[in-house]
TIRO-2110 file (N, C-alpha, C; in Angstrom, 1 decimal):
// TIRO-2110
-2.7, 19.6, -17.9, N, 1, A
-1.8, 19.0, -18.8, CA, 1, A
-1.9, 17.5, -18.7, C, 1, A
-2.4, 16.6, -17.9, N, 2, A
-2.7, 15.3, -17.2, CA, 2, A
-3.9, 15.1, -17.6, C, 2, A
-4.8, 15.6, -18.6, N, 3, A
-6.3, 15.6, -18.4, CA, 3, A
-7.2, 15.5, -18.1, C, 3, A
-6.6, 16.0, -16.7, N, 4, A
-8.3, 16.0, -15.4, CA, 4, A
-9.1, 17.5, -15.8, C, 4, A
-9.9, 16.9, -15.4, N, 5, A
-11.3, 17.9, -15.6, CA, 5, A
-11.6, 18.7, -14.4, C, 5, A
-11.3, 19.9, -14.5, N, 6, A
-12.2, 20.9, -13.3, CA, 6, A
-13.5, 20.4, -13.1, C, 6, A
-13.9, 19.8, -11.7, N, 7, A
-15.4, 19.7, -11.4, CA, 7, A
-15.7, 21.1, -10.9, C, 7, A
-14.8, 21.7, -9.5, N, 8, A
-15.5, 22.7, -8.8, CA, 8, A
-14.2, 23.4, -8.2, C, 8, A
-14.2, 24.5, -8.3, N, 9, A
-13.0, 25.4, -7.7, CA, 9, A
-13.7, 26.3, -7.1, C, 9, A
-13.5, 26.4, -5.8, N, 10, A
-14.1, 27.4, -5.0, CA, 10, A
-13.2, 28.4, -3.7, C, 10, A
-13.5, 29.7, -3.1, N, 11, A
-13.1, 29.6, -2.1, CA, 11, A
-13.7, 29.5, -1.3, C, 11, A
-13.0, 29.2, 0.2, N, 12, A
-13.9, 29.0, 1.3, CA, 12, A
-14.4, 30.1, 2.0, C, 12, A
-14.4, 29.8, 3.5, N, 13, A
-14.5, 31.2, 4.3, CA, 13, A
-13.4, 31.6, 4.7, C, 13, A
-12.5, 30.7, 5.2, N, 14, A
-11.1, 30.7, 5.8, CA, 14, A
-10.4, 31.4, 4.4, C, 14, A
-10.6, 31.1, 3.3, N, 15, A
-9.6, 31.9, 2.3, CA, 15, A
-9.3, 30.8, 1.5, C, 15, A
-9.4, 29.7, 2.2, N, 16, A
-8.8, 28.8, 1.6, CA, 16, A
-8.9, 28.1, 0.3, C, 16, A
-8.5, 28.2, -1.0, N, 17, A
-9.2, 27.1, -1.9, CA, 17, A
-8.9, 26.0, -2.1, C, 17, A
-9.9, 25.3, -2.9, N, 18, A
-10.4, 24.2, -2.8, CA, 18, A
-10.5, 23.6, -4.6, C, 18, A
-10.0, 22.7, -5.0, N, 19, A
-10.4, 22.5, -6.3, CA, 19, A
-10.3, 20.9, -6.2, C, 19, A
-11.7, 20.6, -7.3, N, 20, A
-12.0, 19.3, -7.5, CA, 20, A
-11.4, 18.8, -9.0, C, 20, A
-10.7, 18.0, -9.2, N, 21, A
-10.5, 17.7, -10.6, CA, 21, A
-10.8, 16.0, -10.7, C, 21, A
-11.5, 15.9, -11.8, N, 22, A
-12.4, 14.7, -12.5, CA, 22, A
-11.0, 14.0, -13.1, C, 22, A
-10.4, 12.7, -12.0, N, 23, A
-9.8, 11.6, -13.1, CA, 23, A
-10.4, 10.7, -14.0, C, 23, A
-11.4, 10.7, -13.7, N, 24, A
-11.9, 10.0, -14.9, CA, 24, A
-12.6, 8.4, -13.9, C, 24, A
-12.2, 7.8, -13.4, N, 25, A
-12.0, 6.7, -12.2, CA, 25, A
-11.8, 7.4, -11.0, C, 25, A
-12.0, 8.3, -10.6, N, 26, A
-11.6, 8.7, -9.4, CA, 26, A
-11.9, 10.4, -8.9, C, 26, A
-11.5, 11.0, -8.2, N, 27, A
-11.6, 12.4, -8.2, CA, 27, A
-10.4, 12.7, -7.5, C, 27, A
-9.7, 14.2, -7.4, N, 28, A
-8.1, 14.7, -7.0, CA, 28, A
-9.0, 15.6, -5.9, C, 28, A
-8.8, 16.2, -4.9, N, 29, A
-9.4, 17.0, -4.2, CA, 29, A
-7.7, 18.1, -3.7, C, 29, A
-7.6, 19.3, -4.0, N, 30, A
-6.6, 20.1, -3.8, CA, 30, A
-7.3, 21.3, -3.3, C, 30, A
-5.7, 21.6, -2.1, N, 31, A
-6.1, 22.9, -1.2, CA, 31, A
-5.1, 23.4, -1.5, C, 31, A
-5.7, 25.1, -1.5, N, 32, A
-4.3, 26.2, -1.4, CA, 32, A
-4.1, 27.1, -0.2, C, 32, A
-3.8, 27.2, 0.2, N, 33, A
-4.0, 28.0, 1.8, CA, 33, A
-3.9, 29.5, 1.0, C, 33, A
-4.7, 30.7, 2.0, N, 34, A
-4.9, 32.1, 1.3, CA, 34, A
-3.3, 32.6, 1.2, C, 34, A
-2.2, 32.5, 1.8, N, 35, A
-0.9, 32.7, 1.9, CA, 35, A
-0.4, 32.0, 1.1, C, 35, A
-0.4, 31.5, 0.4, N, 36, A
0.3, 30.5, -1.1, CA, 36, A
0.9, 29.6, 0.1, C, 36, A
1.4, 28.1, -0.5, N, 37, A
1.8, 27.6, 0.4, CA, 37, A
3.6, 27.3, -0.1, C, 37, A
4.5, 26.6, 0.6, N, 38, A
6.1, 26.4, -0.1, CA, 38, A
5.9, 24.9, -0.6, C, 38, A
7.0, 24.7, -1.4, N, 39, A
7.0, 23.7, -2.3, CA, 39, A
7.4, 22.4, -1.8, C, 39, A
6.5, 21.2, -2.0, N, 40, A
5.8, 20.0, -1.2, CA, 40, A
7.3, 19.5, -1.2, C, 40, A
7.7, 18.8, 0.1, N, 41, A
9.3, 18.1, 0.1, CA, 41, A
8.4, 16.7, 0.2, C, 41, A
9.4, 16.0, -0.3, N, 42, A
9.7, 14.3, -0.5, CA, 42, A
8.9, 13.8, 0.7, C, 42, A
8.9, 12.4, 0.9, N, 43, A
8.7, 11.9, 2.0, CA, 43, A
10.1, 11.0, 2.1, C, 43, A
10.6, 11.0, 3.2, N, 44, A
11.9, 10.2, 3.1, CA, 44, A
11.4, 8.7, 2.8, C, 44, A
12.6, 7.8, 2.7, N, 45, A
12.6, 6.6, 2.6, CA, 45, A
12.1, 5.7, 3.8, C, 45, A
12.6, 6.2, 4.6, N, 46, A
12.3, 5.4, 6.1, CA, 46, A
10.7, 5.8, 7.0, C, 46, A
9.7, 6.5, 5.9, N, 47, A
8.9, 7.6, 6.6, CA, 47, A
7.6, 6.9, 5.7, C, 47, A
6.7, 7.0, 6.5, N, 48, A
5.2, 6.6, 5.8, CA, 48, A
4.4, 7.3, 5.2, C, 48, A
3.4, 7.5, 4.3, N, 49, A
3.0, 9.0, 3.7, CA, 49, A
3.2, 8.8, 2.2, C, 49, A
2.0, 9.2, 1.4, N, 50, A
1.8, 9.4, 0.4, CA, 50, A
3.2, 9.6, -0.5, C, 50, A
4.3, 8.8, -1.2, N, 51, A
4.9, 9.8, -2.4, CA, 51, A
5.0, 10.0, -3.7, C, 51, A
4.2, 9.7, -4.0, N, 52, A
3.7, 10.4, -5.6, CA, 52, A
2.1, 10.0, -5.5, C, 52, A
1.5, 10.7, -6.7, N, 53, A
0.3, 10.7, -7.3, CA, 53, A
0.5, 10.0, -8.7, C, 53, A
-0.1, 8.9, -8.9, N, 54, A
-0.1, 7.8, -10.0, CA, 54, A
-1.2, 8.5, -11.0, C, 54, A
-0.8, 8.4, -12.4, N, 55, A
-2.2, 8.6, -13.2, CA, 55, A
-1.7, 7.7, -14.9, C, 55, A
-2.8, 7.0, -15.0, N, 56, A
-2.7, 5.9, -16.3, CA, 56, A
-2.7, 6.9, -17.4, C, 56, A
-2.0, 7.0, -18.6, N, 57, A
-2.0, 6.9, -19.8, CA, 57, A
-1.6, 5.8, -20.7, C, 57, A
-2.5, 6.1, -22.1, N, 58, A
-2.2, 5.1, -22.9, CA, 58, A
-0.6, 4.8, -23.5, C, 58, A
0.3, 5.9, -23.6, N, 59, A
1.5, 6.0, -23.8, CA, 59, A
2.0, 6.9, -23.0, C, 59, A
2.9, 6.3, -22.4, N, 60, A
3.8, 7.5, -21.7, CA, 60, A
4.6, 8.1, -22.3, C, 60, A
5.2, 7.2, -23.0, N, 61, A
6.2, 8.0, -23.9, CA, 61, A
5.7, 9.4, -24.5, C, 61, A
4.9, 9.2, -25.1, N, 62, A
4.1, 10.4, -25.7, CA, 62, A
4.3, 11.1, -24.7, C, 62, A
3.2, 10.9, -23.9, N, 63, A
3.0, 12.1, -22.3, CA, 63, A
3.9, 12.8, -21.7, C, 63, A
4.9, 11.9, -21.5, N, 64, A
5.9, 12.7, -21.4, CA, 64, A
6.7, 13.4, -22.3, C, 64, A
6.9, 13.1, -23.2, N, 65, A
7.6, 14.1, -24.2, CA, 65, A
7.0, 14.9, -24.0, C, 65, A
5.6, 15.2, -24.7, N, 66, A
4.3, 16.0, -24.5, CA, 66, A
4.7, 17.3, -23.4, C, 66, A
5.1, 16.6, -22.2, N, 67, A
5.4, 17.1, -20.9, CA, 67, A
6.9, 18.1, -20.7, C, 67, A
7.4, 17.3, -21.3, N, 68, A
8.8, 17.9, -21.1, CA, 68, A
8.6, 19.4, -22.0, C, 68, A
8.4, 18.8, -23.3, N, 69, A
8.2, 20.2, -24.1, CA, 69, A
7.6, 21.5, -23.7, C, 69, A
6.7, 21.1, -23.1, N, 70, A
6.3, 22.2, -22.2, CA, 70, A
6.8, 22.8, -21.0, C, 70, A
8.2, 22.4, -20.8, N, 71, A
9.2, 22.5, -19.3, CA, 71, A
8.4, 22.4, -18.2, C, 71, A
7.9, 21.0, -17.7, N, 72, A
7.5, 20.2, -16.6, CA, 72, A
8.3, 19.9, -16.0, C, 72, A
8.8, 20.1, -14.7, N, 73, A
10.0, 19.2, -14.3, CA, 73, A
10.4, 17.6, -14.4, C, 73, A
11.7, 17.5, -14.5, N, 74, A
11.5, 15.9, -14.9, CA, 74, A
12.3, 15.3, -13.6, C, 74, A
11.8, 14.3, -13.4, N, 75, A
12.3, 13.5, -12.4, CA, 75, A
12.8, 12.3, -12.3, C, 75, A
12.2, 11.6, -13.9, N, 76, A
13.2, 10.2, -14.3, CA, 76, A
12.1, 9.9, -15.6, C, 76, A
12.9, 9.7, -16.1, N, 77, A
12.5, 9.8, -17.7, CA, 77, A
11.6, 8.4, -17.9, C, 77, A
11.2, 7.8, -18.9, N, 78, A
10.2, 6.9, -19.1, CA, 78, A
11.1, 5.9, -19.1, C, 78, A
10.9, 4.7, -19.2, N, 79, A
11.7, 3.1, -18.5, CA, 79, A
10.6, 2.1, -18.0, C, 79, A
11.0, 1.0, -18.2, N, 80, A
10.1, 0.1, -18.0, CA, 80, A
10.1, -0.3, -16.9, C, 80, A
8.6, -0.7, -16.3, N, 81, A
8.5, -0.7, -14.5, CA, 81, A
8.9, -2.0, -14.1, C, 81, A
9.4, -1.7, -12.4, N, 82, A
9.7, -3.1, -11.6, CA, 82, A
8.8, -3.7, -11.8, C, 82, A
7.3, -3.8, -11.6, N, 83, A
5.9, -4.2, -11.4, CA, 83, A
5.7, -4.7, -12.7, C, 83, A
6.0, -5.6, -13.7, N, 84, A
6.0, -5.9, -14.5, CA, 84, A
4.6, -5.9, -15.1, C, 84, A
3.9, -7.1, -13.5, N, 85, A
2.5, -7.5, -13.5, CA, 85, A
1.5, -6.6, -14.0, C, 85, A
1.6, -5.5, -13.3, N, 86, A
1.1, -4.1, -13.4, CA, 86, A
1.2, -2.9, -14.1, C, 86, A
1.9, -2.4, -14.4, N, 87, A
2.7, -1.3, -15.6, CA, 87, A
3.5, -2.2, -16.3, C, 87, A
3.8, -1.2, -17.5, N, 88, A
4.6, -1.6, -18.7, CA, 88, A
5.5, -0.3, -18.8, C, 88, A
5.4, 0.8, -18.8, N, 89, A
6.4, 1.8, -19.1, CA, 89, A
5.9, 2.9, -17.8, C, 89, A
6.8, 3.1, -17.1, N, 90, A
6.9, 4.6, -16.2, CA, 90, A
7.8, 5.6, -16.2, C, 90, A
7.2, 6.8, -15.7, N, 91, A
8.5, 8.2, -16.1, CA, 91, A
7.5, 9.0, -14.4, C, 91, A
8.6, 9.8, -14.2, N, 92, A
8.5, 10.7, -13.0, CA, 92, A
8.4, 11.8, -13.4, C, 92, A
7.6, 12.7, -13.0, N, 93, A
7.6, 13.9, -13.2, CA, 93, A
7.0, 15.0, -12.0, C, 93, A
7.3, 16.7, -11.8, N, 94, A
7.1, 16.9, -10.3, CA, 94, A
6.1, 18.3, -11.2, C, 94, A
5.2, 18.3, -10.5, N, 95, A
4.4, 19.0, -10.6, CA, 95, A
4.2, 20.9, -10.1, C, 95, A
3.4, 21.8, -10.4, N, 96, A
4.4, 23.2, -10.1, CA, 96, A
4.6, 23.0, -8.0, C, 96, A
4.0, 22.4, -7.9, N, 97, A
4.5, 22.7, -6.4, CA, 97, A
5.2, 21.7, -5.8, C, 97, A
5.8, 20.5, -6.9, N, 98, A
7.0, 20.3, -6.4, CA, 98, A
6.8, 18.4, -5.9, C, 98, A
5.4, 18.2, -6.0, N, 99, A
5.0, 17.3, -6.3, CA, 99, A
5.0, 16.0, -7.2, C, 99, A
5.3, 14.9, -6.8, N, 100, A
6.0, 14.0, -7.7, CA, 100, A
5.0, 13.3, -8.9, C, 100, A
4.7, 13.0, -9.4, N, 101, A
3.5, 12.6, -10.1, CA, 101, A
4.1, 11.3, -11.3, C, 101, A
3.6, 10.1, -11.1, N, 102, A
4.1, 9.1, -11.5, CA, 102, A
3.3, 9.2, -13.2, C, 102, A
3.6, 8.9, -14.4, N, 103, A
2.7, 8.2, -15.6, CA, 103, A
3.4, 7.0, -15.6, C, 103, A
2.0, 6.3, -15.6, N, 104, A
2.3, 5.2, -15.9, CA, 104, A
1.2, 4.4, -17.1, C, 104, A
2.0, 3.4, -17.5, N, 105, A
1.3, 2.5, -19.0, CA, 105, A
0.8, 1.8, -18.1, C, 105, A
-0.2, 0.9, -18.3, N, 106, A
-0.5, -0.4, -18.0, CA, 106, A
0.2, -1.7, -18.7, C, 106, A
0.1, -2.6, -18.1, N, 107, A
0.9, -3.8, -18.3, CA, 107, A
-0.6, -3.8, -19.4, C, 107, A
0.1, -5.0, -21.3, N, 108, A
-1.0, -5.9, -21.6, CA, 108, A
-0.9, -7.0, -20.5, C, 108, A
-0.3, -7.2, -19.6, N, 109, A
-0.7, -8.8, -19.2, CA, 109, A
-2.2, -8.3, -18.6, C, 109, A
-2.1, -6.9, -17.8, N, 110, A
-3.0, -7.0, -16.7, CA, 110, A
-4.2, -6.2, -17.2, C, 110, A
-4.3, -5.7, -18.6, N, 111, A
-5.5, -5.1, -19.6, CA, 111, A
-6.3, -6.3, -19.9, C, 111, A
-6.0, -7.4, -20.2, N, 112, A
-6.7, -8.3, -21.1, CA, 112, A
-7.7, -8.9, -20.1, C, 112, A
END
């Protein structure tokens, strides 16, 4: 729904899978343990560690609607970012396992 591209989904020997998805600038690398795994908790505030996965669209607004319609979870609706410099419009949203996943616009200051 993000439109990354399946490169390679495989399992391993352990059981475990493995899937590559094409950002476009980048690549996602995800594991599933053969026992499904429980749904990813936050990282606290006071704690170091990854907490969200960022990905650029040209409108969020779209995207997220797009998103919601489809009952994605929502996490904070679209609003314009602190990072002025950087983004222009961001919205939160959590992914099926619970994962936060940021859309974000790009700022025009920082396209041109």
């Amino acid at each position: 729904m993000l439109g990354l591209n399946l490169a390679l989904r495989k399992t391993m020997a352990n059981g475990m899978q493995v899937a590559f998805l094409d950002a476009g600038g980048g690549m996602l690398e995800v594991f599933a343990p053969p026992g499904g795994a429980s749904r990813a908790v936050d990282v606290p505030d006071d704690t170091a560690g990854v907490r969200h996965l960022t990905f650029c669209f040209d409108n969020v607004d779209e995207t997220f609607a797009r998103l919601e319609q489809a009952g994605v979870e929502i996490k904070e609706r679209p609003r314009f970012a602190v990072h002025s410099e950087m983004l222009n419009r961001i919205a939160f949203v959590r992914d099926p396992d619970g994962i936060i996943v940021e859309l974000a616009e790009r700022s025009q200051k920082r396209q041109g």
